[in-house]
N, C-alpha and C positions, 0 to 999 in steps of 0.2 A: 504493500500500500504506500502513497506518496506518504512526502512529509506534508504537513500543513503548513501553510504561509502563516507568517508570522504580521502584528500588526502594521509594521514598518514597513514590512514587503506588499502589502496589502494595499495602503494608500500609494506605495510607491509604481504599482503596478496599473493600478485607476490613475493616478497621472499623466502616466506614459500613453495609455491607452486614449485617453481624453484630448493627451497634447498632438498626438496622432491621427485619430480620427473623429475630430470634434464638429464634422462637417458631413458625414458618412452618412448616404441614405441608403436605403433598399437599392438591391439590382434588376427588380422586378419594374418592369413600362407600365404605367398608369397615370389616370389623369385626372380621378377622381376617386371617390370613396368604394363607388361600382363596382371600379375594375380593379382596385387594390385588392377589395376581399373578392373577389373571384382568383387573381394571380396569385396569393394566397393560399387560397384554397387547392388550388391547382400544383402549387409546390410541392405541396406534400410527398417528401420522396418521389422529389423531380428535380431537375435544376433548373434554377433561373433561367437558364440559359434557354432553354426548352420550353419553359415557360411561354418566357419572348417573343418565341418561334410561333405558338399556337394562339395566342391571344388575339392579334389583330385580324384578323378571320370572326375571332368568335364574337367583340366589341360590334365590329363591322354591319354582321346580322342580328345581337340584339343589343344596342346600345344603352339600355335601362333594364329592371328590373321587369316592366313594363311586357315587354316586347321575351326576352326568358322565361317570365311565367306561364307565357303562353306556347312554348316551345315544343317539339316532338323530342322526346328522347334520343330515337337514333339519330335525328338529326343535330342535337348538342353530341355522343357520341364519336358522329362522323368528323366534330372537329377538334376533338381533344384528343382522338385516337391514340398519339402518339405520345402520349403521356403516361404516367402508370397508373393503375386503378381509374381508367376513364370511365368503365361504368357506371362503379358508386359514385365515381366525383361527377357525372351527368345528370345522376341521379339528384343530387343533393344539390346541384348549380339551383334544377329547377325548384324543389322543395325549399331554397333560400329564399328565392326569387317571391315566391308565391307568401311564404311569410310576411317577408320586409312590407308586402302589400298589404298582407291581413293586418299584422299587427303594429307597424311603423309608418302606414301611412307612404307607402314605399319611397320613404326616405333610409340606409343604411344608418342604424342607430350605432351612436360612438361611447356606448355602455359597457360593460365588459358582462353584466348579467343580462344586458337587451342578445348582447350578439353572442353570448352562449346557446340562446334557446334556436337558432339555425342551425341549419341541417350540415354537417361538417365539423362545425365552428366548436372548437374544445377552448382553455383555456390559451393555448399557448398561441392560438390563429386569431382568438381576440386581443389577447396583448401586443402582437407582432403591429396588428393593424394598428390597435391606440400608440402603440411607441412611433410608427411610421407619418401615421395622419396628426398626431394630437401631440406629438413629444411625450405622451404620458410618462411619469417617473414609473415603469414597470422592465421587468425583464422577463424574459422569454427563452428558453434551453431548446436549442435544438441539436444536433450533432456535434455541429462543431461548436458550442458554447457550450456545450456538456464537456468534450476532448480538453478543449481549453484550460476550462475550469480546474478538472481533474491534473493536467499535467501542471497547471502552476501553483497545486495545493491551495485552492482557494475548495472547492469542496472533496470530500468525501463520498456525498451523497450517492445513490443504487439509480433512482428514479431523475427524469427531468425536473418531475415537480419540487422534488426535493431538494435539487442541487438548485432551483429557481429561489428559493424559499432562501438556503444557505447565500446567497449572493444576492439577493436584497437584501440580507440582514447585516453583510459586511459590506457593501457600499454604499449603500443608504440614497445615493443623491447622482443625480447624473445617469440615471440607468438606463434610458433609451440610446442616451452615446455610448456607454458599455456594451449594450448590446449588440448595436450592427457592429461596434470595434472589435469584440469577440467572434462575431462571424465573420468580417471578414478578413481577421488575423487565422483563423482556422482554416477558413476555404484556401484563402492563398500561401499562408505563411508554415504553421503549424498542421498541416495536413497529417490525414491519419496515416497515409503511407509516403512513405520517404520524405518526414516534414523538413523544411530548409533549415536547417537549427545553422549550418556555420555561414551559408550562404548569405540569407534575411534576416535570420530573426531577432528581433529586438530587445526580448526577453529571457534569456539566455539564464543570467545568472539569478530569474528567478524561477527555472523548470526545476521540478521536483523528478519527473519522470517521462519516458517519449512512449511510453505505453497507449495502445489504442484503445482507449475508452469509448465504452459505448453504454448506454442507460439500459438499465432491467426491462 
């Protein structure tokens, strides 16, 4: 098991992170609240990148919630195909869709208990979005902010929620720029296989361990 970061390395690592990527937004194209939590949604054990690829097709034909609710399945589907889990996430585009209207007035609510009761939307697709749209002070664990975490002894934690929980309670402030700085020091820098430790990385003397961490 790592060591644990101590409190010095702690604030000293939030520093670095802040003075780094104090500007960092998502890599996901969007233009509104719409198509955030659709690209979002769509992530899910996908890459942004991929993401990218498929969205402006899907935007194209239904650019509201509006015009989605009213959707054919194979035909949302046909254009997310290339994605993973395109079914259920077709599924659940339209089931969003159809809510936001029932119950929000089909405006996308920026609540984090309005936007859990959507079809997809757990905690961690509601915070991604309020950290993204709103600055929300929240964090959000996904792979590589789990990896992260774990090699610079900032948590211990099994679970994302957990290690979510452990790292708002040691940075207290600033967590939406921690966030995407965690992702994308992990996507690009910290990667789980062959991370650039002597190449890039900037955190060096406070790695605990280059073990591939990944959540229960």
């Amino acid at each position: 098991m790592a060591k644990k970061a101590t409190k010095k390395e702690i604030e000293a690592i939030k520093k670095i992170f802040i003075e780094r990527y104090h500007d960092a937004v998502t890599e996901l194209d969007y233009n509104n609240a719409y198509e955030l939590l659709i690209a979002v949604l769509l992530s899910a054990q996908c890459t942004d990148k991929r993401v990218n690829i498929i969205t402006p097709a899907l935007f194209e034909k239904y650019p509201s919630v509006h015009e989605l609710a009213l959707a054919k399945l194979d035909d949302v589907k046909a254009l997310i195909n290339t994605c993973s889990f395109f079914n259920n996430k077709a599924k659940n585009l339209i089931k969003m869709a159809q809510s936001v209207i029932e119950n929000f007035d089909g405006e996308i609510p920026l609540d984090e208990k309005e936007l859990v009761t959507l079809a997809g939307v757990g905690q961690k697709t509601a915070h991604v979005i309020m950290i993204e749209y709103t600055q929300a002070n929240l964090m959000a664990v996904d792979t590589h902010v789990f990896r992260v975490a774990h090699r610079l002894g900032l948590s211990d934690a099994k679970t994302a929620i957990a290690t979510e929980e452990q790292l708002t309670k040691k940075f207290k402030t600033d967590l939406h720029i921690l966030h995407q700085a965690m992702v994308l020091f992990g996507r690009y820098i910290c990667k789980s296989q062959k991370p650039l430790c002597e190449e890039e990385c900037f955190m060096g003397e406070f790695c605990k361990s280059r073990e591939a961490f990944k959540p229960a």
